[in-house]
C-alpha positions in Angstrom: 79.8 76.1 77.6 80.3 80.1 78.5 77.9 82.2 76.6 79.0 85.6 74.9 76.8 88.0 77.4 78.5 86.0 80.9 82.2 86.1 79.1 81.9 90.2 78.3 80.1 90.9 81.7 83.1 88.8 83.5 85.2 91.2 81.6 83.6 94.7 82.5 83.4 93.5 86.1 87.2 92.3 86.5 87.6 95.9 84.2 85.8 97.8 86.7 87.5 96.1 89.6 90.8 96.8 88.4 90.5 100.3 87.8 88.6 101.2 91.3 91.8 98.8 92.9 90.1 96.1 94.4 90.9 92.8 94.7 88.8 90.3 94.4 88.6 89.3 98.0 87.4 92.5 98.9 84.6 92.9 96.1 83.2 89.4 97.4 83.1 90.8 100.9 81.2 93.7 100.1 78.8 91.8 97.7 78.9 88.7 100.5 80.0 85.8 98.8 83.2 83.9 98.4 86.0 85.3 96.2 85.6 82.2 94.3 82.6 83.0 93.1 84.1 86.1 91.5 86.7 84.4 89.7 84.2 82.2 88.4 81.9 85.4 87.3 84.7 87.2 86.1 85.7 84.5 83.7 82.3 83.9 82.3 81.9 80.4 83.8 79.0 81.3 86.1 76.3 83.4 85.4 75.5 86.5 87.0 71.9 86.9 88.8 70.3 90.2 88.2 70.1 90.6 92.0 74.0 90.0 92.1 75.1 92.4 89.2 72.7 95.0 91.5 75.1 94.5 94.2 78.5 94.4 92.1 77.3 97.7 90.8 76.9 99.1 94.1 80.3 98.2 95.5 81.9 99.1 92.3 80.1 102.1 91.9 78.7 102.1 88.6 75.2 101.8 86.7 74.4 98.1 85.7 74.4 99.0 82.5 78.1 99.7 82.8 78.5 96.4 82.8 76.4 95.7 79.2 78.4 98.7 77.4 80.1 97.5 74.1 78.6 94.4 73.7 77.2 94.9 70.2 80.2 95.9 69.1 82.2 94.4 66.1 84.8 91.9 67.5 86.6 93.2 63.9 88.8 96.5 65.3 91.7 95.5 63.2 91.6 99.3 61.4 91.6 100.6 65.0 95.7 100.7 66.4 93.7 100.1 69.7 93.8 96.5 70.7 90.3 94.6 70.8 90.6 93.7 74.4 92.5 96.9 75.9 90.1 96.6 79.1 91.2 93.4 79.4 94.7 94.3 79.9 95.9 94.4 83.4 99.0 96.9 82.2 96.4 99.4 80.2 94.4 99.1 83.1 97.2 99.8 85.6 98.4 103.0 83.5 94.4 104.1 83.4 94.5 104.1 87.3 97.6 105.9 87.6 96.8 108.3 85.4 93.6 109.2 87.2 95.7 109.5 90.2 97.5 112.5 89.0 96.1 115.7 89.6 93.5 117.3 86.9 95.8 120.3 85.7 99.1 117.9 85.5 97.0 115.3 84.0 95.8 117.7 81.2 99.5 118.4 80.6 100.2 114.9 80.2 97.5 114.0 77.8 98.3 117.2 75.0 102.6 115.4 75.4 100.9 111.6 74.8 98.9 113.4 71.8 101.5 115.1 70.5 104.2 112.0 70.9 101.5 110.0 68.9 101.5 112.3 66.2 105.0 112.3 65.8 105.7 108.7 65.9 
């Protein structure tokens, strides 16, 4: 049986992955294992060494703790319009990217229009 802490740090690693644009063949090769085993750590089914999560962190280019962030949060966000697993979601994740991808002044332009489309709807 998966426990909680190996499910949500499968999660923020396949989170992370996506939004740097990696697949999961290259994140095993700069870590140095099979691609396997990141499937299987991505979906909670094997445990993730301390050692391990070091090097994940490295080649994803976060903090460790990145991959820890959220987990005492409520699973309850039904008064949020935000759905509970939005980093799970290949699609939000996809749009994240791209929209990182634009430059920082157009970006900015883009964000006040999403606001202000929200607002409206």
């Amino acid at each position: 049986m998966t426990h909680p802490v190996d499910v949500h740090v499968g999660k923020r690693i396949r989170h992370r992955r996506w939004l740097v644009g990696k697949t999961q063949q290259q994140l095993a090769e700069q870590v140095g294992i099979k691609f396997q085993q990141i499937q299987k750590y991505e979906t909670g089914a094997n445990r993730v060494s301390a050692s391990r999560l070091w090097d994940i962190a490295e080649a994803l280019d976060v903090s460790v703790s990145f991959f820890f962030e959220g987990i005492g949060e409520s699973a309850n966000r039904s008064a949020s319009a935000i759905p509970a697993d939005l980093m799970g979601d290949k699609e939000a994740l996809d749009l994240v990217r791209s929209y990182y991808a634009i430059p920082e002044n157009q970006r900015r332009r883009l964000f006040d229009l999403a606001r202000v489309l929200s607002d409206v709807a």
